[in-house]
N, C-alpha and C positions, 0 to 999 in steps of 0.2 A: 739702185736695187728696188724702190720705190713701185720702178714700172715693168719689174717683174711679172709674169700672168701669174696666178692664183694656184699654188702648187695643191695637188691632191691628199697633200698631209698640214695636217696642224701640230703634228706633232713633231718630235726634237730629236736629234741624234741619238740621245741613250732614251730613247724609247723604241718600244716595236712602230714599225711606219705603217701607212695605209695600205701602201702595197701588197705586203707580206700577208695582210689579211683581207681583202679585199672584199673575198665574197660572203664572210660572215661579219664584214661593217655595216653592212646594210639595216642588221637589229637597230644601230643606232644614230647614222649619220646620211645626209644625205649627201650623194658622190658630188666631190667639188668641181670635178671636172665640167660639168653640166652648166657651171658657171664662168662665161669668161669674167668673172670678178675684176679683177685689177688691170681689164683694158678700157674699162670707160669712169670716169670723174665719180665718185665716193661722195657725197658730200656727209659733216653731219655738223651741223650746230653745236661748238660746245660753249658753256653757260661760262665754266670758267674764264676761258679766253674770249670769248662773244666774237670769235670769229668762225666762219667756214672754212673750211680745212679738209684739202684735197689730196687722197692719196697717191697720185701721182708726185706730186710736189712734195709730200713729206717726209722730210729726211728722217730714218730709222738708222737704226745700226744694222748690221748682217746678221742672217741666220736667226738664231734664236729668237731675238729680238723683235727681227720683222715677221717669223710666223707669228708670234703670239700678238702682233699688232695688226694680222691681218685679221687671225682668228677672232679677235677683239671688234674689228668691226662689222664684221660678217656676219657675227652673232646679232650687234644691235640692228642689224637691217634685217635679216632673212627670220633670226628667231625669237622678234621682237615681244616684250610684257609690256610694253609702253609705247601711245602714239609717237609719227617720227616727228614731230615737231622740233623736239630740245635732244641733246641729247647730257641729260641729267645726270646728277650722282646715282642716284638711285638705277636708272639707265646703264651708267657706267659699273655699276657692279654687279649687275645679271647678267651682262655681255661678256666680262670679264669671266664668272666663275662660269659661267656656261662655255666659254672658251676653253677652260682648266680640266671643267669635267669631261669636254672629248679624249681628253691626255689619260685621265684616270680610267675612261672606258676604253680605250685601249689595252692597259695592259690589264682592266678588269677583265677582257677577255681571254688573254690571253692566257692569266693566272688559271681559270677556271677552263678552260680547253684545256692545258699541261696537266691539272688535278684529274679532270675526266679521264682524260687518256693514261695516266699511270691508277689510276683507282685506288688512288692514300689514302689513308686514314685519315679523318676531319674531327675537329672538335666542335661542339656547337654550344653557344655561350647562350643560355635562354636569360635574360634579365627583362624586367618592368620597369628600369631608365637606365637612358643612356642620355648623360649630364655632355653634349660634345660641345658645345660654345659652337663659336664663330668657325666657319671650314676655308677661309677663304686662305688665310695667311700661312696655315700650316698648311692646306694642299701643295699650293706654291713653294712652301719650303722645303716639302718632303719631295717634291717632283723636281726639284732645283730651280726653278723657275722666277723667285723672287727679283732675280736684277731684272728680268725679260719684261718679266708682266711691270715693274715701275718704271722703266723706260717705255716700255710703249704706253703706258695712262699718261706719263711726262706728254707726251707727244701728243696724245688728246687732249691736254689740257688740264690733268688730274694727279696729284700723289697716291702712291698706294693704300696711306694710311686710311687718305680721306672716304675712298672708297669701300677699303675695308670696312669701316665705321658704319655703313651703310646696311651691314649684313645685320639680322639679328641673329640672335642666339635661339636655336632649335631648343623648342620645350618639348622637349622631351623626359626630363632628369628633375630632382629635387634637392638632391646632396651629394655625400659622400660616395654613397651605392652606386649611383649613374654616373659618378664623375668616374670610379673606380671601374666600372666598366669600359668608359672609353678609352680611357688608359690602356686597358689590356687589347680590344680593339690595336690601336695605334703600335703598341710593342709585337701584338702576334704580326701583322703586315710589315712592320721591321725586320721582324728575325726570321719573316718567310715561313711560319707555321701554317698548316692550311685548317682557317676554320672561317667562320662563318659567327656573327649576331644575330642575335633574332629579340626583336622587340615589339611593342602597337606604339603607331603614329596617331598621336595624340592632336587635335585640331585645336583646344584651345590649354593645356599644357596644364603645370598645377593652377597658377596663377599670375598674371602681375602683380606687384606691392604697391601701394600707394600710400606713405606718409602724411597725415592730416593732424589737424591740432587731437583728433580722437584716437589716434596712433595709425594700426596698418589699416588698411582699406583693401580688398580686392579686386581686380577686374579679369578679365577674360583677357588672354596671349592673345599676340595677333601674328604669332608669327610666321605664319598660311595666309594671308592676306594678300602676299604681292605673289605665292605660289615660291616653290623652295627649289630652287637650281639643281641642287645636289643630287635630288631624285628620280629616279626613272620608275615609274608605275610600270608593274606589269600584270597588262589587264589578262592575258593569256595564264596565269598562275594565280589559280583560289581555292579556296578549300570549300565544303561544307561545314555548320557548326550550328549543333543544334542544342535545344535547352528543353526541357520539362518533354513532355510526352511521356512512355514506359514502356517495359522489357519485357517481354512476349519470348516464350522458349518455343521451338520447334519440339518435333515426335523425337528429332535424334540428340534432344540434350543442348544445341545450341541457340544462343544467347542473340536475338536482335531488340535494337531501338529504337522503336518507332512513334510517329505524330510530334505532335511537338512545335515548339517553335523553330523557325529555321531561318541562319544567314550565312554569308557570305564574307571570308573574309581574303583581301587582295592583297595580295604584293607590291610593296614598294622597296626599290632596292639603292642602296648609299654607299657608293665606293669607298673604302678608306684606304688609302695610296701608305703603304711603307717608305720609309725615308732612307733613303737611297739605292733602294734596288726597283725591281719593275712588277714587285710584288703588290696586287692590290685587292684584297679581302672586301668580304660583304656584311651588311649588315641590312638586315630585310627585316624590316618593320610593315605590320598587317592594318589595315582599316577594314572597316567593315561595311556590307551593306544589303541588301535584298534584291533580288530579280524584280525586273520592271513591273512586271506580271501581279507583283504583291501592290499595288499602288490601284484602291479600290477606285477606281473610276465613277461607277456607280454611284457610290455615296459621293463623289466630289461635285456633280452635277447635280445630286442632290441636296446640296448646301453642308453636307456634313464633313465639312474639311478634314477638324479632328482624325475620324473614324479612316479617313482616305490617306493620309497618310502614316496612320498610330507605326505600323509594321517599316516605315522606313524611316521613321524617328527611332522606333526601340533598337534597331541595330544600326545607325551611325551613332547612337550617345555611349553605345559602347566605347568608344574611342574620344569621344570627346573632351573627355580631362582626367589626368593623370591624378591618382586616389582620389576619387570622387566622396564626398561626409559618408561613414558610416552610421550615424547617429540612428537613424532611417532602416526600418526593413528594406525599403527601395535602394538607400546605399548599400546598403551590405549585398540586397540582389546583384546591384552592376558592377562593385568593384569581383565579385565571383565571377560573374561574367567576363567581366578583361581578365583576370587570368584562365579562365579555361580558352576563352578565345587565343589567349597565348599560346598556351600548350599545345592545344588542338592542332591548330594553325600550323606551328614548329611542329610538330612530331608528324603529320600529314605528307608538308613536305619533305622531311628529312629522310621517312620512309621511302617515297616515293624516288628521292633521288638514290636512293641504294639499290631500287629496284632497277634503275634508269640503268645505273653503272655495273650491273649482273649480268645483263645483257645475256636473257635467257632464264635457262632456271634458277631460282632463287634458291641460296641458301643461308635459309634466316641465322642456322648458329655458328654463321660467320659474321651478322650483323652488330655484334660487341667489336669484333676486328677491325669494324671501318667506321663504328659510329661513337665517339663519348660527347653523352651531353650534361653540359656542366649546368645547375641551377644553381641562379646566384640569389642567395637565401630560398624562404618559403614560398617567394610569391609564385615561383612555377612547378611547385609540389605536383600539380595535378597530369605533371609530363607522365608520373610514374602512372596511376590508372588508364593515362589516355593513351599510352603504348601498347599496355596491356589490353587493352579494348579491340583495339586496331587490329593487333596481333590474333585476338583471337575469333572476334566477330565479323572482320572482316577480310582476312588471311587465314582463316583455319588452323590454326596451332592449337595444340591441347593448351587447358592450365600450366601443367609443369612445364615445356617447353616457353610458354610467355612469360612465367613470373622468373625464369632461370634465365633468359635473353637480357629482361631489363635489369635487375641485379646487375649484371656486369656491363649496363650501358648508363646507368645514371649515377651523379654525383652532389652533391651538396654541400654548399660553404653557407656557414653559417656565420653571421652579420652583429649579431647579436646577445646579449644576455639577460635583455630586459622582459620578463615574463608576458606584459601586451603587448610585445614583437614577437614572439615566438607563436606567430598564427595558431588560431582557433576557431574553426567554423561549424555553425549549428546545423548536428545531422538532419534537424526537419529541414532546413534549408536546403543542405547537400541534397536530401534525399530525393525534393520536389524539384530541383531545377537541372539534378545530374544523378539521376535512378541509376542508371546502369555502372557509374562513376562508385556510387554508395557499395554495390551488392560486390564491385572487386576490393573495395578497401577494407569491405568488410572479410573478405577472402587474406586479404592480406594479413590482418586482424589475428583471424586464427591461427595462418602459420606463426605470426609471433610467438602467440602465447604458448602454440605447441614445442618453440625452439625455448621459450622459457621455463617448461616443464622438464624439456629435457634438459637443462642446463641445471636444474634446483631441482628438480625431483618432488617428491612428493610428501616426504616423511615430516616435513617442517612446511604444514599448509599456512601458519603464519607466514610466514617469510615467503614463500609462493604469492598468496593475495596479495601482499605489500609490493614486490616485484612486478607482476599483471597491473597493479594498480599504477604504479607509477610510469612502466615502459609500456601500456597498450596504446595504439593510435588510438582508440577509442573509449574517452572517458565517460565515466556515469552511463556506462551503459551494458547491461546486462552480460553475465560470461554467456558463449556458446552452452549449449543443454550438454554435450558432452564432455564438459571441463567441470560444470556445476555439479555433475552427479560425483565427479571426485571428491571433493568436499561431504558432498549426501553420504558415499559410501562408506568415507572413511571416520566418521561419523556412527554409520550403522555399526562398520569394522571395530569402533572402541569399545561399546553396548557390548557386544560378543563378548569380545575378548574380556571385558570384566568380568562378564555373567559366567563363562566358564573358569575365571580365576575364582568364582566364590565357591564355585561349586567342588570345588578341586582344596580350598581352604576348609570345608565343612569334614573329609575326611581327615586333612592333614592337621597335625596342633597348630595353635594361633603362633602371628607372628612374635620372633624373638623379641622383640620391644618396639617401643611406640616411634623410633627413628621411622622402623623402617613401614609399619604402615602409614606416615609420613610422607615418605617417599612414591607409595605404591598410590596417596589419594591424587598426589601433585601429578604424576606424570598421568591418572586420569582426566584432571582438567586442561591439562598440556594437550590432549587429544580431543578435548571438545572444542572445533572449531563452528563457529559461527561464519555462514558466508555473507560477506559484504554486498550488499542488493544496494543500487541505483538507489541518489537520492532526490527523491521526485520536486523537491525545490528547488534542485540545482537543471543546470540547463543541458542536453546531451549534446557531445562535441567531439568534433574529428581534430586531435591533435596532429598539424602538420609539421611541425618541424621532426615528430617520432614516425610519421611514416618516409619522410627524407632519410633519416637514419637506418630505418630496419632495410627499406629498399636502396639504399645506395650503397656502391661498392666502395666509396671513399666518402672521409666526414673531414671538413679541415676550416679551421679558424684562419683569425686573418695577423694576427700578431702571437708572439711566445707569452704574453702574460695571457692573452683572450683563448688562447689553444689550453693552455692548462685548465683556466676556468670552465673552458667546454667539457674537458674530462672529468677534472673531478668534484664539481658541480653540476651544469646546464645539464650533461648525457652522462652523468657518471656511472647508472646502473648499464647503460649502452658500452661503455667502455669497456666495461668490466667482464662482460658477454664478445666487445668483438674488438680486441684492442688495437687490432692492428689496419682496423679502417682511420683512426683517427691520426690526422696530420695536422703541423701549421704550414701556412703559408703565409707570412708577412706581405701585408700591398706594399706596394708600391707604385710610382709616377711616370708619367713619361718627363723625360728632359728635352725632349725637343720642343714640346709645346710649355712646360714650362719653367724653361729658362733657352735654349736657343731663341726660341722666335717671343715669349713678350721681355726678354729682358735682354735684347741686343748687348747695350755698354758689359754688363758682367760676361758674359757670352764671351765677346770679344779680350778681354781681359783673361778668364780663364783658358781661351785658347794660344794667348800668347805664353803663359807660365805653363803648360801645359804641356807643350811644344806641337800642339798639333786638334784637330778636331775632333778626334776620335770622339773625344770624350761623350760626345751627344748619343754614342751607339757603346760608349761601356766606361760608365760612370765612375770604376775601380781609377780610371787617369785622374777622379779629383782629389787623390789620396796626394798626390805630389804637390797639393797646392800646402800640405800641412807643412815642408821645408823652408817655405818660403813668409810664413807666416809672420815672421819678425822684421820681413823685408821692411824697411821703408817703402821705399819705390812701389812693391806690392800694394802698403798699406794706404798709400798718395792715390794709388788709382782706383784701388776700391771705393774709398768716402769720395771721390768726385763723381765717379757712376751713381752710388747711392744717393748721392744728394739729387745729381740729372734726375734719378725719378723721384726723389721726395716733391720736386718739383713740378713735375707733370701731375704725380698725386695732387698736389693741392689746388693745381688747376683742375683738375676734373671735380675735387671736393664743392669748390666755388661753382663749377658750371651747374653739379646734381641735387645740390643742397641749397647754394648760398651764401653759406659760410668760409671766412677768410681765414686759414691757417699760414702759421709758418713755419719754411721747412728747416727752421733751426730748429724747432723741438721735435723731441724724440715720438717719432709714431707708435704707437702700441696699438695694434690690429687685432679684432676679436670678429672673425668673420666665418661662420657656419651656420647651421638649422637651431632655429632658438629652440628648443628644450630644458628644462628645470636640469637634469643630469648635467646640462652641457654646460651648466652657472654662470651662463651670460650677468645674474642677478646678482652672483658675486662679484663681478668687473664691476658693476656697476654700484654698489653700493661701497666697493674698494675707492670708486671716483669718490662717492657722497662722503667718505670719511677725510678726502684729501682734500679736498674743496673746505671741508668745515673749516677744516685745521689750518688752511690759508686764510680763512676770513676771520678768524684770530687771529691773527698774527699782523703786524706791521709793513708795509711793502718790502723793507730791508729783510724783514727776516724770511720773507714768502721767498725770495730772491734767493737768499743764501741756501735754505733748505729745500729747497725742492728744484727737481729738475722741469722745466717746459716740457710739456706734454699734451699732443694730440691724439684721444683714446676715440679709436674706429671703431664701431661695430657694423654689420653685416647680415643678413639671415631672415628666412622669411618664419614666420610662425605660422603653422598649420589652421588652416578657417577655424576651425571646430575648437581648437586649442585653446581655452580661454586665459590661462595663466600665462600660455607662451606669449598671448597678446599683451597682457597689464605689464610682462616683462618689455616690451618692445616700446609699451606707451610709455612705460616709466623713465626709458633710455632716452628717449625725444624731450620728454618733460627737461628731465635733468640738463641735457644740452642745451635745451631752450631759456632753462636761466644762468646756466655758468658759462655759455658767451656770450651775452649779454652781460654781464656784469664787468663797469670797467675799472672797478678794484683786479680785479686777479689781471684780464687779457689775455696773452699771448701764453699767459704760465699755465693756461688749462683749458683746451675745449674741449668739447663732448661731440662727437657727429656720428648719425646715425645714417650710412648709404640705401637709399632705398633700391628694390629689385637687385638685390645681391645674384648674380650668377656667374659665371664661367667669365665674361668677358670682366669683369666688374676685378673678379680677383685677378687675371690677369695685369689691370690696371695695381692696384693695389701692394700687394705680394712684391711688386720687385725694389717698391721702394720702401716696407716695411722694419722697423730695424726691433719691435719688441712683438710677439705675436703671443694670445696666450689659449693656449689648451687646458682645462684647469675643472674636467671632467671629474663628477667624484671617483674616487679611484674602484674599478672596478665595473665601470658601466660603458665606458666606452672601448669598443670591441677593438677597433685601431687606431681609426683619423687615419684623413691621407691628407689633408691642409698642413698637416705640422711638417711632413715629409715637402711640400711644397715651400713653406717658406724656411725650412731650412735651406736647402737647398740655393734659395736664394739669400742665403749670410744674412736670415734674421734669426735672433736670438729667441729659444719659447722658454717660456715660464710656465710649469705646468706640475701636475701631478704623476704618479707612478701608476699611468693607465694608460692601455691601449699600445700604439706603436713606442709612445713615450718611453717609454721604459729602453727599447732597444736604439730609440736617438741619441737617449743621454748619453748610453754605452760606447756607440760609435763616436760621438762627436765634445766627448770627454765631461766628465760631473760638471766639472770648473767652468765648462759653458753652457750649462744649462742651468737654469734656476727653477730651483727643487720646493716646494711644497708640501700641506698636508699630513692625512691621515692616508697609509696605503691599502691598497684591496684586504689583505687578511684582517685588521681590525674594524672591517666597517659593521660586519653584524653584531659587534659586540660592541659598538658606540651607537649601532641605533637603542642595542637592548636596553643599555646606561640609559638613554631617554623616555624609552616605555618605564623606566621603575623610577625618573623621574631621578633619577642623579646628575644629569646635565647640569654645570655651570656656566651660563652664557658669557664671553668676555666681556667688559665694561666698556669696553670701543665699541663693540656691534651693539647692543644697546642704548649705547649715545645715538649712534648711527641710524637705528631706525626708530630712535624720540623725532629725531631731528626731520628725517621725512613724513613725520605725521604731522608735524607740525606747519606743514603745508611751504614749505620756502620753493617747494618745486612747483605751485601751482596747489587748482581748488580739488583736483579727482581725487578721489576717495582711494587711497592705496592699503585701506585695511586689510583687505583680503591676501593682498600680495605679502606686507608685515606678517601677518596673521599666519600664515601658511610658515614659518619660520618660528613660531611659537609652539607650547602648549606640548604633552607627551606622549600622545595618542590621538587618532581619530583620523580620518581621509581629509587629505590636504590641510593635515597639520601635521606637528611633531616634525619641521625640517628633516623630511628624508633624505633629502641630499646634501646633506649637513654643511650647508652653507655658515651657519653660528661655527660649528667645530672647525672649523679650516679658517674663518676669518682672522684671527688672531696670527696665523703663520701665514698667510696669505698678506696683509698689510706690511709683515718686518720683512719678508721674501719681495716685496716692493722699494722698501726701501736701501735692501741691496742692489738693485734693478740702479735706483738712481745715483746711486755711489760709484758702478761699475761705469756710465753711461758717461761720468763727469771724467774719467780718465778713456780718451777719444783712442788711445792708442791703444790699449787694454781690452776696448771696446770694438776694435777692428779686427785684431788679432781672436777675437772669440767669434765673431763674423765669418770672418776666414776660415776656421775652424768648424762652424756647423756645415759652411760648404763642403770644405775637404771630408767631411763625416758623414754625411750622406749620399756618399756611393752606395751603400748596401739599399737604399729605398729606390732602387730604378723600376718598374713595372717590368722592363726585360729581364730581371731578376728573377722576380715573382714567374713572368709566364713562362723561363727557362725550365722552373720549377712544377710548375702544373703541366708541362708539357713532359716530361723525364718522370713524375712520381704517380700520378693521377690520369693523364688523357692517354699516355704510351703515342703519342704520337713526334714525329723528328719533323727539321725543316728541308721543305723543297726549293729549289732554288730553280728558278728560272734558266733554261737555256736561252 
């Protein structure tokens, strides 16, 4: 088969072939034919084998096999990133995914010719990350291709894994929000939904982490350095995007934006292949840049480099790192800038391809029919004005026809409950860098407050101001002259109406008694309203996440406890006015990425008790592993899987750290974005109390009472974050003297993994067996980690926040370990603290004697103690009541070690967070945004 000639497809049986498309492969492939490839001697150097290796002579298997072995080498020769000298790891896996990705663009075109030509409805996912890891293993896995592609690297001289390893992780994402986006990504191209991502390619990402004896360190991603496989630029598709200049009305009333800064933003587009059909979705991410034209020559020959290139540095740092400091007017300038660069960008071409697909005359108030675009949270708030702009300055629609179009084409999920996530941006700011942007939100503004008027009326201007006040996008800033003169009038209205009651009392006798001119003075002060005027200390600000809500046709949280909290707190006066925009939608995971492809043994396990695969495409089959839960047999195969990767975890611990663990003691994983809410500081001072109380104790009795424990953490802290950082240093410290100490050993280490991302928990997560979510209750909007390592039969320990609450439910009390103070008592346990009735427990006081006392090391940890102290003031007073939880938070550990000593007991609850986490599939979720919110169904391929 070997000396086959060179067929005209790389691609496989259950894919579309080259033929069928011939004349429109040419966007991406050059014709193989052109090549007799496989009639003269191949060579390539592989490093592994250190031989030449000719593909005449190479024995492959058939078919599948030997395309993707051809495809494989035809890449390293013809669309080489590296001299031909060697043909390296690095070598080997841009030849490889560039070989996968002709398979993905295949049926990328095909997906999107079938949508053209039927003219579906699309959903368009606008998010600021997209957290996707490594692409190499799930494309392969989604496209079936995983035996194909490691038998032909077998055959060059490579395993699949080592290859893999070779890819980095796309920085793109920073947590939870990017990772929960890819997820849905991966599930719409599964279930054949037709939509579309839209993000900015980021060039150097948020950051690398770097562990030093000073804690995190940052450096600049590289992971654009060797150039990214997965992507196809298309220089043919850019929009305009312009910033500052000003709004110039014409004689007939309309609106242009001219002067200004001006750039360029391009298309980059990333296939994301569904898992097992030929469905393969987009996700088009923008860079930016200027015309050549802006690159002052002049001054560069006149020594003034700066000056010669200022315009093409200000628009590529647009894209340069994902949340750039805001500290900075300059930060706050350019993270403004990437999101309107988003929005612009997306809604430019969104529009455009509606037009494309009308083919002829347009009809705009059919463009809710074929377009919903989803913003996931605030950061693409500014879709809703940039539509509207579009619509109407440069398509001719009136007002009402643009503000009636986006209404029923934009949506918003809301992330959060924490008041400095709930975006605020300064109208001077808005005003100077997006005039035309300001003058429709300000339009937006007044229809609010006019739908608030008519909703309350007028007769109770208390309760009016206080409503305006709280539901306008625009805070601290003057009412319109025609709402203020309500208040003037009615005002003047009171004046009257007394002065002719006096005069009407002067004939009549005086009142019967003194009740009732009582009554007659009260309801004249009832009537004198004062109007609330701008207060010039404060700062003036476009509330985004209230004009998400006034302009979206749907509001929805992301779990049942964080949906409530949306209503009848975060938007509760929003609610109250439009109740039937507000939904939840609980996240959810993909399970193909994680548990099919990084946790093979379980994988394999639950498809044999399962009696089949499904499961991977509808997660309800892992309900049947709850029967079997008592198995033996079951329980034999599960702790040897688990252990296989406790194993591999601690090899990679040793490779990334240093440190020697073992995988007899129980892992407890604490791995997300370090934040005070998220109480990483509680894990860690829950260590500092365990560690004490071993080094009291005897070796015998350290032995008898405590279980071996390996406590993980993970997560990077925000540059600018300074508390999140002393948290981080603090974790290092700690580990840095309790494994070292060779009283305790094996019964306790501390390890802290550095650059936590996508690939990292991958590693981690399957061989996890305690994980803790342990959010104060109430601030965390879902998590999708706890959904993850559920899934993979680890036990969490956590509080009554977020998704928690509906894990416990599904995957039984008795397996979850319960904590804390719940969301409804937390403002009345901070208030207890303002008046200074707090009793701190006598453990967490020991607790943090003990780390002042310097046993971790000479840094100064006052600030961080301190911040847990005291009953008032910024960054005191434990807001996140770390002191109030500790005390249930150390006896709820010591259940943790009792349950963990009984192995059987311990599997059996294993078993059961697995079988309980069917409800958290991400196909779940986008069944549900796709049926309640988008109205859009799936297309299926012919």
């Amino acid at each position: 088969m070997a000396s086959l000639p060179f067929s005209a497809t790389c691609s496989h049986s259950t894919f579309i072939g080259f033929n069928s498309r011939a004349g429109n492969l040419d966007l991406f492939f050059i014709k193989r034919s052109r090549f007799a490839f496989s009639r003269r001697n191949f060579f390539i150097n592989s490093v592994a084998s250190d031989q030449k290796q000719d593909l005449k002579e190479a024995q492959v298997p058939e078919e599948a096999s030997l395309d993707t072995f051809v495809c494989i080498k035809y890449h390293a020769e013809f669309t080489p990133s590296f001299s031909p000298d060697h043909f390296e790891l690095p070598r080997a896996f841009y030849a490889t995914a560039e070989s996968v990705r002709d398979s993905l663009l295949i049926n990328w075109n095909a997906t999107y010719e079938y949508y053209e030509k039927i003219n579906v409805k699309q959903a368009y996912y606008l998010s600021m990350e997209y957290l996707q890891g490594r692409a190499l293993l799930n494309a392969i896995g989604n496209l079936e291709l995983t035996g194909a592609c490691a038998e032909a690297l077998k055959k060059l001289g490579y395993n699949l894994e080592d290859v893999a390893r070779e890819e980095p992780d796309a920085a793109l994402g920073n947590g939870g929000l990017g990772r929960l986006a890819s997820c849905f990504l991966d599930s719409l191209a599964t279930l054949n939904y037709p939509a579309w991502g839209y993000g900015l390619r980021y060039k150097y990402g948020l950051f690398k982490q770097l562990i030093t004896k000073d804690g995190q360190e940052e450096v600049a991603e590289n992971w654009l350095e060797m150039g990214n496989p997965w992507e196809v630029v298309r220089n043919d598709v850019s929009y305009p995007i312009k910033f500052y200049g000003e709004v110039i009305s014409s004689p007939d009333g309309n609106k242009q934006w001219v002067g200004g800064e001006n750039v360029m933003a391009i298309a980059y587009d990333v296939p994301i292949p569904g898992y097992k059909t030929k469905t393969a979705i987009n996700l088009r991410l923008w860079s930016t840049k200027v015309a050549p034209q802006e690159f002052d020559l002049c001054a560069f020959n006149a020594g003034d480099h700066a000056k010669a290139y200022s315009a093409m540095k200000n628009a590529e740092k647009i894209c340069y790192i994902l949340y750039p400091g805001d500290v900075s007017l300059e930060g706050k300038t350019l993270r403004l800038k990437q999101q309107y660069t988003l929005c612009s960008a997306s809604l430019q071409d969104i529009i455009a391809r509606y037009e494309k697909r009308s083919e002829g005359t347009v009809n705009w108030e059919n463009f809710p029919d074929k377009v919903a675009v989803q913003m996931n949270d605030t950061h693409p708030t500014l879709c809703i004005p940039e539509q509207i702009r579009i619509l109407m300055d440069v398509k001719g629609l009136s007002w009402e026809q643009a503000w009636n179009i986006t209404q029923r084409t934009v949506a918003y999920t809301n992330h959060t409950v924490l008041p400095e996530a709930l975006e605020k941006w300064s109208l001077e700011l808005m005003q100077k860098l997006l005039p035309r942007h300001i003058e429709i939100i300000r339009r937006i503004d007044g229809e609010l407050i006019q739908t608030i008027i008519a909703e309350y009326g007028t007769e109770d201007l208390d309760l009016l101001q206080e409503k305006l006040k709280q539901m306008r996008i625009l805070d601290n800033i003057e009412l319109p002259e025609s709402v203020s003169e309500l208040f003037v009038k009615s005002e003047k209205t009171s004046l009257a109406d007394a002065t002719e009651e006096d005069d009407i009392s002067d004939e009549e006798t005086e009142p019967a008694d003194e009740k009732e001119q009582f009554e007659e003075q009260d309801m004249e002060e009832k009537n004198e309203v004062t109007l609330i005027e701008p207060d010039p200390k404060l700062p003036k600000m476009v509330r985004m996440a209230n004009l998400c809500v006034a302009a979206g046709y749907a509001v929805n949280g992301v779990a049942e406890i964080h949906s409530e909290i949306v209503k009848d707190e975060v938007f509760n006066e929003f609610y109250k006015l439009w109740p039937e925009k507000f939904q939840n939608k609980t996240n959810g995971v993909t399970p193909r990425r994680w548990i099919r492809f990084c946790n093979p043994d379980l994988s394999k396990i639950i498809t044999k008790w399962t009696g089949s695969e499904d499961w991977a495409v509808d997660t309800e089959k892992f309900k049947i592993l709850r029967k079997f839960a008592d198995n033996e047999d079951l329980q034999s195969e599960w702790r040897k899987a688990k252990r296989r990767n406790k194993v591999k975890v601690a090899s990679f611990l040793r490779e990334k750290t240093g440190y020697i663990v073992s995988p007899d003691a129980m892992f407890d994983v604490q791995v997300k974005r370090i934040h005070e809410y998220k109480r990483q500081l509680l894990n860690i001072m829950g260590v500092v109390y365990r560690y004490k109380k071993m080094k009291e104790m005897s070796h015998e009795e350290r032995k008898a009472c405590f279980v071996p424990r390996v406590c993980i953490f993970g997560g990077k802290a925000f540059a600018t974050y300074i508390q999140a950082k002393r948290i981080v240093k603090f974790i290092t410290d700690v580990g840095a003297t309790v494994n070292h100490d060779p009283e305790i050993g094996d019964l306790l280490k501390v390890v802290f993994v550095p650059d936590y991302n996508v690939s990292v928990a991958e590693m981690l997560i399957p061989g996890s067996e305690l994980s803790q979510h342990i959010s104060t209750a109430g601030m965390e909007a879902s998590g999708t980690s706890n959904m993850k390592f559920a899934m993979n039969g680890c036990i969490l320990i956590g509080t009554l926040d977020g998704a928690n609450v509906e894990i416990r439910q599904e995957v039984g009390e008795e397996n979850f370990f319960l904590f804390g103070a719940q969301a409804h008592e937390i403002a009345g346990l901070r208030k207890e603290r303002t008046e200074g009735k707090f009793v701190p427990d006598s453990r967490f006081e020991e607790v943090k004697a003990y780390v002042r006392s310097g046993v971790f090391g000479p840094y100064n940890y006052e600030e961080l103690m301190g911040s847990l102290e005291g009953n008032e003031g910024y960054g005191r007073a434990d807001y996140f009541l770390v002191g109030k939880d500790f005390p249930s938070y150390i006896e709820c550990q010591e259940k943790v070690d009792e349950a963990y000593r009984d192995q059987k007991r311990w599997t059996k609850m294993s078993i059961l967070n697995t079988a309980g986490s069917y409800k958290f599939s991400s196909d779940r979720t986008i069944h549900e945004y796709a049926r309640d919110i988008w109205r859009i169904d799936p297309v299926v391929l012919p």
